[in-house]
N, C-alpha and C positions, 0 to 999 in steps of 0.2 A: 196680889191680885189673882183672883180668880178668874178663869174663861169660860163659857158657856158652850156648849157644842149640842149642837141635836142630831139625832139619827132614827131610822124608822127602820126596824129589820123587813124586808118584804117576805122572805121567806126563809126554813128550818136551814136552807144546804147553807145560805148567806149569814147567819146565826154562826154555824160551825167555823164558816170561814173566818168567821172576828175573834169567836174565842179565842182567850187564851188562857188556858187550863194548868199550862205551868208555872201561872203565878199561884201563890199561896190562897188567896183572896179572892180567886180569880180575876178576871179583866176581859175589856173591850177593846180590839184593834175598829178604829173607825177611821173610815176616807173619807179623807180631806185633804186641802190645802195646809200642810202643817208647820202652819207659823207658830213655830211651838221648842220647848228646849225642854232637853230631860230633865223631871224634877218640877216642871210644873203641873199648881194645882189645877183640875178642871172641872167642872158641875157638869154633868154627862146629862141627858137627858133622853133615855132610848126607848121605844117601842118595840115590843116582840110581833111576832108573823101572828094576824091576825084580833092583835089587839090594838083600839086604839087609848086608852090611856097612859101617858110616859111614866117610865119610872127612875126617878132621880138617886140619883148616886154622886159624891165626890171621890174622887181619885190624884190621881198623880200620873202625869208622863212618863213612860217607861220603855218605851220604844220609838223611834223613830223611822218611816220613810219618806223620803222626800221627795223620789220620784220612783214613777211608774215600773215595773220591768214587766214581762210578760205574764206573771202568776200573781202579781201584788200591787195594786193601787197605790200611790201614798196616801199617808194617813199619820196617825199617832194611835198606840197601844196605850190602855188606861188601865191603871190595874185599881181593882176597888180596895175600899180600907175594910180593913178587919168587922167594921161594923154591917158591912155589905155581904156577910155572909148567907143570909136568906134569898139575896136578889141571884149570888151564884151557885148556890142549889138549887134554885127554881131553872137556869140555865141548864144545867145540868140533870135535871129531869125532865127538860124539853130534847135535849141530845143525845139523852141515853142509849140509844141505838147507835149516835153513829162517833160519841166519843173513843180515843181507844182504834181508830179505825186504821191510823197509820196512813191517811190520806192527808196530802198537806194544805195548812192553812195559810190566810194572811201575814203569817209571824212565822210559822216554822215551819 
C-alpha cells in the first residue's frame, strides 16, 4: 500500500530545512503526523516556493520523527528513487547558495 502525503514549500530557507542531501537520490523530510514505519512506500506530492503546480515523486520512508524537539518537527524523511533524479537537481539548483552551508536541517 501506498500513502499519499502533500506538502507546499512556502518558502527557499523551509525548502533547505527538508532537504536531504545525504541521500543518494536525494529526498524530503516533511511534517507531519507520522503514522508511518521505515520502509514504506509514499507518493509525495510537493510544491516549490512560489510555484503552484505539485510535483509527484514516489519514495520510501527513511527517517523517522515522532515527536517535536526544539529544532525539528515531526515528520518523515523520503528519500526519492533513482528515477527522481531531475526533480533533486532542480532542488538543488534552487539551494545552491545555501547547500554546503553547515547550518542544520530537519534531519541533520
Amino acid at each position: 500500500m501506498t500513502t499519499r502525503l502533500i506538502h507546499s514549500f512556502d518558502s527557499l530557507n523551509e525548502l533547505r530545512l527538508a532537504y536531504m542531501a545525504f541521500l543518494k537520490s536525494g529526498g524530503l523530510f516533511i511534517p507531519c503526523e507520522p503514522d508511518f514505519e521505515l520502509g514504506d512506500r509514499v507518493e509525495l506530492l510537493y510544491s516549490l516556493p512560489g510555484e503552484s503546480d505539485p510535483i509527484r515523486v514516489f519514495g520510501q520512508v527513511v527517517w523517522l520523527n515522532p515527536q517535536a524537539d526544539s529544532q525539528r518537527p515531526p515528520g518523515v524523511g523520503i528519500a526519492f528513487s533513482p528515477e527522481d533524479d531531475p526533480r533533486r537537481e532542480g532542488i538543488e539548483q534552487l539551494l545552491a547558495d545555501q547547500l554546503g552551508s553547515g547550518q542544520l536541517t530537519w534531519t541533520l
